[in-house]
N, CA, C and O atoms as CSV, one atom per row, in Angstrom:
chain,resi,resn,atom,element,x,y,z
A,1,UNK,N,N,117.544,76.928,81.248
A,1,UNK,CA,C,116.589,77.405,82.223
A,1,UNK,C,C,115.573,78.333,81.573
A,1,UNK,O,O,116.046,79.241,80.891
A,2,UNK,N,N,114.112,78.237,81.689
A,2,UNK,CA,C,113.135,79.047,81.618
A,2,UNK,C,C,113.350,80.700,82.034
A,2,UNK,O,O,112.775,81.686,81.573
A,3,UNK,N,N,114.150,80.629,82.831
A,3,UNK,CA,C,114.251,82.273,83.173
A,3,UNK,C,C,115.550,82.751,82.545
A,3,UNK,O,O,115.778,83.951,82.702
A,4,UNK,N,N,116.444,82.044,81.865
A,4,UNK,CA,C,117.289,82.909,80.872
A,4,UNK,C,C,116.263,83.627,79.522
A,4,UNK,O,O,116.358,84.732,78.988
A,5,UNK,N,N,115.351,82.559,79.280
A,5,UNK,CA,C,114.549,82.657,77.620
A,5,UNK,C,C,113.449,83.556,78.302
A,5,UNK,O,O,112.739,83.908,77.360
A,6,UNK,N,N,113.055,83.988,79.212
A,6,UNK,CA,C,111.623,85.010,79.540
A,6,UNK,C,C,111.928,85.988,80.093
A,6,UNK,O,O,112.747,85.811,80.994
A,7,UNK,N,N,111.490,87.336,79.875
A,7,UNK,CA,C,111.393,88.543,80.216
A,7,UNK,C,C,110.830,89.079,80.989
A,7,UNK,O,O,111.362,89.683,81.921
A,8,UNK,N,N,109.632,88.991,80.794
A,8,UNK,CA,C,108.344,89.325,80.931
A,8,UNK,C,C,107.048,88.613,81.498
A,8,UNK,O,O,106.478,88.181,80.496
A,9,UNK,N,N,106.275,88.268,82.663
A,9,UNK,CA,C,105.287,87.759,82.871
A,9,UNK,C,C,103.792,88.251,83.122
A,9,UNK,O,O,103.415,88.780,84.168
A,10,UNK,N,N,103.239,88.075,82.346
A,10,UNK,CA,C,101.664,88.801,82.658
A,10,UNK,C,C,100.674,88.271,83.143
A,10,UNK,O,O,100.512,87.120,82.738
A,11,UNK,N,N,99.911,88.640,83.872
A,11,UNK,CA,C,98.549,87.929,84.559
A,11,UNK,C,C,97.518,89.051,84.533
A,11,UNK,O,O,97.648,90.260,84.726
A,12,UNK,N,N,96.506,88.337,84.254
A,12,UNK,CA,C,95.563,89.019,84.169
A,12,UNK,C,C,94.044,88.513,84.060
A,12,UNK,O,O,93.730,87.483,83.464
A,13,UNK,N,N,92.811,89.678,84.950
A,13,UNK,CA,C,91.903,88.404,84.922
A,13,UNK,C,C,90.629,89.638,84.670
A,13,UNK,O,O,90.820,90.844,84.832
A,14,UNK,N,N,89.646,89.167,84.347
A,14,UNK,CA,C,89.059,90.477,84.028
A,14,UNK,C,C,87.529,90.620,85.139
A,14,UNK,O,O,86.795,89.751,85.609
A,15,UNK,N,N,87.520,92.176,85.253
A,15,UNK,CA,C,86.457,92.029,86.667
A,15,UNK,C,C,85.268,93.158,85.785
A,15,UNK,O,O,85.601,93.864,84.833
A,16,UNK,N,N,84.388,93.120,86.156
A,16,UNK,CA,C,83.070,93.434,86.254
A,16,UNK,C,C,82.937,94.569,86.293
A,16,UNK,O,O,82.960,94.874,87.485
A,17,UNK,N,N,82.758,95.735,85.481
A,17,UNK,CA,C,82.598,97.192,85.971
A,17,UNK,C,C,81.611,98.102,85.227
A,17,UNK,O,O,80.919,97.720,84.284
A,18,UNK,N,N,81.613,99.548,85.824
A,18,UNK,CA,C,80.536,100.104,84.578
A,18,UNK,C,C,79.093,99.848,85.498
A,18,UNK,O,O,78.098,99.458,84.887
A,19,UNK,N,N,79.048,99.987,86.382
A,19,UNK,CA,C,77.318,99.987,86.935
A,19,UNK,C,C,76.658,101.215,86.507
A,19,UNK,O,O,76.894,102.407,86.704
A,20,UNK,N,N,75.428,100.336,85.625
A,20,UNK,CA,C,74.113,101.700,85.189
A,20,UNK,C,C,73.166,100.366,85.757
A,20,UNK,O,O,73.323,99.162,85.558
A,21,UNK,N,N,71.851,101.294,86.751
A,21,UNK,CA,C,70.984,100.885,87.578
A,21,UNK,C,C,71.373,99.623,87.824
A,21,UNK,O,O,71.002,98.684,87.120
A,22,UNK,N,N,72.209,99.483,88.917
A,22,UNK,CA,C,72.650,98.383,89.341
A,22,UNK,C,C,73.169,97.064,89.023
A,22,UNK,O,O,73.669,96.222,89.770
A,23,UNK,N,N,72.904,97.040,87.467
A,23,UNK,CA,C,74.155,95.836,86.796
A,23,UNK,C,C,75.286,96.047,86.172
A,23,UNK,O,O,75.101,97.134,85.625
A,24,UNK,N,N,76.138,95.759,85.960
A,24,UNK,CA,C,77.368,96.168,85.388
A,24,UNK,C,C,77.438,96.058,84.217
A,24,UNK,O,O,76.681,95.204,83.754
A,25,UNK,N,N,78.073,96.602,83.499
A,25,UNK,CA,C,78.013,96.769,81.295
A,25,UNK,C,C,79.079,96.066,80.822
A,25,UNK,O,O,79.004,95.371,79.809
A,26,UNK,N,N,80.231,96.214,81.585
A,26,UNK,CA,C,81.131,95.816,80.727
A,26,UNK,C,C,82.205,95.036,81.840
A,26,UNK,O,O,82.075,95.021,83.064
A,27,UNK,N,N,83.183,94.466,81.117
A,27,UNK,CA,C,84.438,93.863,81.655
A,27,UNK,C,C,86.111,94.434,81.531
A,27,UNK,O,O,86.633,94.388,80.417
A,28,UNK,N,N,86.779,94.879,82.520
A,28,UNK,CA,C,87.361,95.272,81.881
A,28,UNK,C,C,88.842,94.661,82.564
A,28,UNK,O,O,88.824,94.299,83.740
A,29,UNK,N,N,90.195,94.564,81.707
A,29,UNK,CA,C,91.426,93.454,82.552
A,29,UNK,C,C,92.160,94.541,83.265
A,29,UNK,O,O,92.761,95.576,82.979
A,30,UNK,N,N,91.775,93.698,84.544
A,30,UNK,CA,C,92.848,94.289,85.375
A,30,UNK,C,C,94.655,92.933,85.282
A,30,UNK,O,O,94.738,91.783,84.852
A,31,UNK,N,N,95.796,93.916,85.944
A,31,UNK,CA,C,96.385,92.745,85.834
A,31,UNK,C,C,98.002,93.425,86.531
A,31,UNK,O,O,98.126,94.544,87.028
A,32,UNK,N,N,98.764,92.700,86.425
A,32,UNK,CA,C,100.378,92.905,86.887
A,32,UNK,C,C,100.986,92.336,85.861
A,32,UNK,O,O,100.516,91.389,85.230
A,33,UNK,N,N,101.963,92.831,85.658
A,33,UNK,CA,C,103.216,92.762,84.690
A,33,UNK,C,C,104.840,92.511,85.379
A,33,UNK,O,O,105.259,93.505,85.973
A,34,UNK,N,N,105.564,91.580,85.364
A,34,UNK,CA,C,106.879,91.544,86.342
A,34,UNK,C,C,107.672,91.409,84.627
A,34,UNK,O,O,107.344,90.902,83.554
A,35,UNK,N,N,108.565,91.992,85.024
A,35,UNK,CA,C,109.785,92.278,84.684
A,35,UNK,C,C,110.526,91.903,85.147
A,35,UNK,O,O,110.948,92.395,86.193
A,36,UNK,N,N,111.261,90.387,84.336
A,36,UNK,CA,C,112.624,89.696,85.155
A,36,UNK,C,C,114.024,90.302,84.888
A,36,UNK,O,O,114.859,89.942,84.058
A,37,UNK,N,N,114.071,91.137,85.639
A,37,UNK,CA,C,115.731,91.788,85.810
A,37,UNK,C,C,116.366,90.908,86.461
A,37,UNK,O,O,115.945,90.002,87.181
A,38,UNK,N,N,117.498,91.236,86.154
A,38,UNK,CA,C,118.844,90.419,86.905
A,38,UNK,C,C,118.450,89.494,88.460
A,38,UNK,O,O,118.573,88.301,88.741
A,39,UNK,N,N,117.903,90.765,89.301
A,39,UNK,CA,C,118.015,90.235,90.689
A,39,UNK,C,C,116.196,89.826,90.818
A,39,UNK,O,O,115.863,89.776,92.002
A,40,UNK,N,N,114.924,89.516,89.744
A,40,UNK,CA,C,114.490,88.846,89.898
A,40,UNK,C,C,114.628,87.380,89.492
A,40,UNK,O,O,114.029,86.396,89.926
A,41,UNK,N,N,115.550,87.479,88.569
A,41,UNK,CA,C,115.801,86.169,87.836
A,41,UNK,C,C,116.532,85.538,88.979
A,41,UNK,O,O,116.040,84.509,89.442
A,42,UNK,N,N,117.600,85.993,89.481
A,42,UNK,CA,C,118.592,85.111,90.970
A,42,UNK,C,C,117.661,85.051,91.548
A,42,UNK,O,O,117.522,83.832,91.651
A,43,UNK,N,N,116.387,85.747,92.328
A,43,UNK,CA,C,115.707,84.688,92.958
A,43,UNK,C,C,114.918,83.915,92.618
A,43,UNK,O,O,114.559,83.083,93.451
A,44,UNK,N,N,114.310,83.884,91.199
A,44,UNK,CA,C,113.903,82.687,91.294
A,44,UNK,C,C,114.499,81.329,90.879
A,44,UNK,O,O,113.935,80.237,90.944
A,45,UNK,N,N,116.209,81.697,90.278
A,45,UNK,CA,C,117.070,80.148,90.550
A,45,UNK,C,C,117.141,79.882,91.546
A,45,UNK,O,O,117.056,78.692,91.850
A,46,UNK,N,N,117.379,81.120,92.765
A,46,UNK,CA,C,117.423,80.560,94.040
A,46,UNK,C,C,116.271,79.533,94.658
A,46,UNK,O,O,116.416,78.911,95.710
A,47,UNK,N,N,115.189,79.480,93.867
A,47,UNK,CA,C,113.721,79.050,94.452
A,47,UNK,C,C,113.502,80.192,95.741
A,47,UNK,O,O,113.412,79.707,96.869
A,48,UNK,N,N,113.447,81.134,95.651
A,48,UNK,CA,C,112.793,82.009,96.829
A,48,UNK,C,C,111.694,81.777,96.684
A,48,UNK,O,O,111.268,81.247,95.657
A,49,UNK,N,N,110.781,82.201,97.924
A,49,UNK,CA,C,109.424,81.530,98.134
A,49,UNK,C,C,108.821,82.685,97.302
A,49,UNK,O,O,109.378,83.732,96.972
A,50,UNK,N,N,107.528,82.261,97.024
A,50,UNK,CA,C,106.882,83.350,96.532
A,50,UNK,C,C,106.817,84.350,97.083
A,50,UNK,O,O,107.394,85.294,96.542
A,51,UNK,N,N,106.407,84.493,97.827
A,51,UNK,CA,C,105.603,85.887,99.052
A,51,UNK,C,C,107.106,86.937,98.933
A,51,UNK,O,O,107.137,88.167,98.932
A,52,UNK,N,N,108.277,85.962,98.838
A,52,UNK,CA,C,109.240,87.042,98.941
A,52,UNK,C,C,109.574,87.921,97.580
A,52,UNK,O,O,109.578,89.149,97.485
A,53,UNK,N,N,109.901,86.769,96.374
A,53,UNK,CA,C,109.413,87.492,95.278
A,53,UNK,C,C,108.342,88.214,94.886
A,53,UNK,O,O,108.371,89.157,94.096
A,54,UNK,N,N,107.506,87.825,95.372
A,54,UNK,CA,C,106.209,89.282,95.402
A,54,UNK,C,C,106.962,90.296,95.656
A,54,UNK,O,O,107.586,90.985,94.850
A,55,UNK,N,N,106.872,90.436,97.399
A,55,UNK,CA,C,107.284,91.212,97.846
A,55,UNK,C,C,108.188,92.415,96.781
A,55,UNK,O,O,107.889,93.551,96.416
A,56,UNK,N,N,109.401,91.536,96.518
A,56,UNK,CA,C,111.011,92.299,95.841
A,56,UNK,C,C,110.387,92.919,94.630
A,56,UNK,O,O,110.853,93.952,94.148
A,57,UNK,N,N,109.229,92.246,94.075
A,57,UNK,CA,C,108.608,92.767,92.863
A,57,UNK,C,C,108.067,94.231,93.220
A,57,UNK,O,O,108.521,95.309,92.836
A,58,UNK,N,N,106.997,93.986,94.042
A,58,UNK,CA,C,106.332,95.020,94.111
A,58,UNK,C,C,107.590,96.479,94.335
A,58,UNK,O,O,107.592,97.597,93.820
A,59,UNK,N,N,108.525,95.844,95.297
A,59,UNK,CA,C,109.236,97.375,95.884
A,59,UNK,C,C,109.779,97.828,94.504
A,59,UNK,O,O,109.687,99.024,94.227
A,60,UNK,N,N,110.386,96.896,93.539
A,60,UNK,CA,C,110.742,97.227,92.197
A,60,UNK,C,C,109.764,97.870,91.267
A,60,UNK,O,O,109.910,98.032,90.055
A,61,UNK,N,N,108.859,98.175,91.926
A,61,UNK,CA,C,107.328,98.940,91.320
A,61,UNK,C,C,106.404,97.664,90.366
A,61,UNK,O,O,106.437,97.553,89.140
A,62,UNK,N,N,106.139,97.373,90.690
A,62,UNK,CA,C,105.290,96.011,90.017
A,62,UNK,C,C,103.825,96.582,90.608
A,62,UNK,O,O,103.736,96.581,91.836
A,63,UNK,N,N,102.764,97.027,89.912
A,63,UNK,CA,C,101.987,96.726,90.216
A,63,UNK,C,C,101.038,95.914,90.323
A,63,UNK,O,O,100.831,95.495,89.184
A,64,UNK,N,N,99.990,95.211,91.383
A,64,UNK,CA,C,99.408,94.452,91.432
A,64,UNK,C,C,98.174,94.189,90.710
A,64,UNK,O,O,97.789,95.104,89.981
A,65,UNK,N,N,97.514,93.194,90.759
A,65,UNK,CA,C,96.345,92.940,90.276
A,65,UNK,C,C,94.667,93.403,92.071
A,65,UNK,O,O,93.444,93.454,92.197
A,66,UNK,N,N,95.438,93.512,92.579
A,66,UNK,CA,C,94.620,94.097,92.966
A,66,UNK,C,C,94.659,95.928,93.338
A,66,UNK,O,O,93.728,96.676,93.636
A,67,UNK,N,N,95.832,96.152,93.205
A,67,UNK,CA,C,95.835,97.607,93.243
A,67,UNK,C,C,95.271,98.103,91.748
A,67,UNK,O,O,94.966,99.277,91.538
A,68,UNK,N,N,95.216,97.513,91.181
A,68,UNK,CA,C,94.721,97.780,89.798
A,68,UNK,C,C,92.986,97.952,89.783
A,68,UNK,O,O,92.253,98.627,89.061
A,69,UNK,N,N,92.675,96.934,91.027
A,69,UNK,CA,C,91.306,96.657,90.968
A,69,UNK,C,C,90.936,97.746,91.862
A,69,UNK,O,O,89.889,98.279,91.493
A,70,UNK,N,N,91.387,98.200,92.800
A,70,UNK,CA,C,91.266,99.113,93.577
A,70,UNK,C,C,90.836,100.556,92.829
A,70,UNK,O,O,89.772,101.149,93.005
A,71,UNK,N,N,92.088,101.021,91.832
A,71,UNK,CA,C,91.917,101.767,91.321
A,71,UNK,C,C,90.276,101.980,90.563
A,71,UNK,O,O,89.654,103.030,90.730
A,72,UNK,N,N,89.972,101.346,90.107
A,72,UNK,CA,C,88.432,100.679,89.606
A,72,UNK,C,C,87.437,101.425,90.552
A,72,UNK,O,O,86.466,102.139,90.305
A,73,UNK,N,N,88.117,100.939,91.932
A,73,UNK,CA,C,86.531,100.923,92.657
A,73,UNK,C,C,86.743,102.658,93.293
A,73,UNK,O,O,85.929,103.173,94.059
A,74,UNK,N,N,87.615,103.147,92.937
A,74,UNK,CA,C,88.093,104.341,93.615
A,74,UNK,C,C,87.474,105.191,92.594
A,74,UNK,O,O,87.066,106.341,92.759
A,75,UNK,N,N,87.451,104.526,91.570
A,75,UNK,CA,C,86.744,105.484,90.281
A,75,UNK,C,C,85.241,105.018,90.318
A,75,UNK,O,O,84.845,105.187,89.165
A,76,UNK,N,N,84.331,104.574,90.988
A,76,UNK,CA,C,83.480,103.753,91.262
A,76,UNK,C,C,82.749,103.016,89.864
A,76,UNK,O,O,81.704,103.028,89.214
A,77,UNK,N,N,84.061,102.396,89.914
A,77,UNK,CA,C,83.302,101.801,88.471
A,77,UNK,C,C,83.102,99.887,88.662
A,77,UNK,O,O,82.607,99.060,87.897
A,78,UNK,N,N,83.700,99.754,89.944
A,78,UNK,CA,C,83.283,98.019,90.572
A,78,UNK,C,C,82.786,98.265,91.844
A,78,UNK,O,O,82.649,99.371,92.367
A,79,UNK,N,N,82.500,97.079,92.361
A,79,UNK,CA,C,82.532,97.149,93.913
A,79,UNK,C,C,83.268,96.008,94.504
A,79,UNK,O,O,83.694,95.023,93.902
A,80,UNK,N,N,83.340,96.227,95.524
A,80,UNK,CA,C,84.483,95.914,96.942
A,80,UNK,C,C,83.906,93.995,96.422
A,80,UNK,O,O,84.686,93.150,95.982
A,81,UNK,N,N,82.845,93.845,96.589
A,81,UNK,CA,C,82.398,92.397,96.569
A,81,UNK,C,C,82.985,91.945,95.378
A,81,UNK,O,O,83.741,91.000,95.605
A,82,UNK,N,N,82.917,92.304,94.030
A,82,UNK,CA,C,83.825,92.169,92.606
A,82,UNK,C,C,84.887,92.210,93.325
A,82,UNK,O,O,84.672,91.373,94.202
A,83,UNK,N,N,86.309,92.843,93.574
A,83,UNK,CA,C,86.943,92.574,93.571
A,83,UNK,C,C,87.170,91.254,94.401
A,83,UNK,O,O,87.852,90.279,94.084
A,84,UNK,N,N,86.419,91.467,95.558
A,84,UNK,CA,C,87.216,90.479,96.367
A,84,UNK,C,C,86.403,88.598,95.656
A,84,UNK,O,O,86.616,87.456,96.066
A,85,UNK,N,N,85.807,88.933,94.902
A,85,UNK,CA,C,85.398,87.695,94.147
A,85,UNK,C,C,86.087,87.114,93.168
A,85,UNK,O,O,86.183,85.930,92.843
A,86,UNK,N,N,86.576,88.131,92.717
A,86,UNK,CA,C,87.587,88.113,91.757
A,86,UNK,C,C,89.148,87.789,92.060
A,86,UNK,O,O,89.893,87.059,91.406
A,87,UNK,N,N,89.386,88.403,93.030
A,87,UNK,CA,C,90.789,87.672,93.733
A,87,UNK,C,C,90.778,87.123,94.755
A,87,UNK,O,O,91.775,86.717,95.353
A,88,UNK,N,N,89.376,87.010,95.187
A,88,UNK,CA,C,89.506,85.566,96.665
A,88,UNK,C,C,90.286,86.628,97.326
A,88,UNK,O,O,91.492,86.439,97.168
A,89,UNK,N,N,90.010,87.667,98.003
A,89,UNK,CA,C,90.442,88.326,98.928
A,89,UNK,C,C,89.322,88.935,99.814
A,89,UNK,O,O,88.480,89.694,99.334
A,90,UNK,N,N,89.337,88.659,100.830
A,90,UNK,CA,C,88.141,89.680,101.695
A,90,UNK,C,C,88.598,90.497,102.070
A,90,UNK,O,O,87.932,90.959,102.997
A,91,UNK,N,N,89.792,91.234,101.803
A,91,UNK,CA,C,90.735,92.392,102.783
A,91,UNK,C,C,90.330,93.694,101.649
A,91,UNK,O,O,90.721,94.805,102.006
A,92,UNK,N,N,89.849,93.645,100.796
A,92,UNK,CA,C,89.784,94.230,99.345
A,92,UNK,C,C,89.051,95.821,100.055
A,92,UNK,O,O,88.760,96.754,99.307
């Protein structure tokens, strides 16, 4: 099985930031990191649906790729439209 041999999964995508007079300078990766411990690895032999493994991730402190992006715009270094372009989210 794939989840005895992996540890570790990373994603990551890179968004748009850095506005001087209204265009952005640079790119920078936002992203999430999961860590397959014991009781993420049982669910995913179990096939648990995603949304639930999210879920179990995040409470296990996983941060997201969009709380990551958030952080960004809180530092105003993106905007709300970047992110949500970037992760196909309008809730952003």
């Amino acid at each position: 099985l794939i989840s005895a041999s992996v540890s570790v999964i990373v994603a990551q995508r890179l968004i748009r930031c850095d506005i001087v007079d209204g265009d952005f300078t640079k790119r920078v990766a936002v992203g999430e990191i999961l860590q397959l411990d014991k009781n993420i690895i049982d669910l995913i032999n179990a096939e648990t649906p995603e949304s639930v493994l999210r879920e179990r991730a995040i409470a296990s402190g996983m941060t997201t790729m969009k709380q990551n992006a958030q952080e960004l715009l809180q530092q105003n270094r993106t905007t709300r439209e970047e992110i949500s372009f970037l992760l196909d989210d309008e809730e952003c």
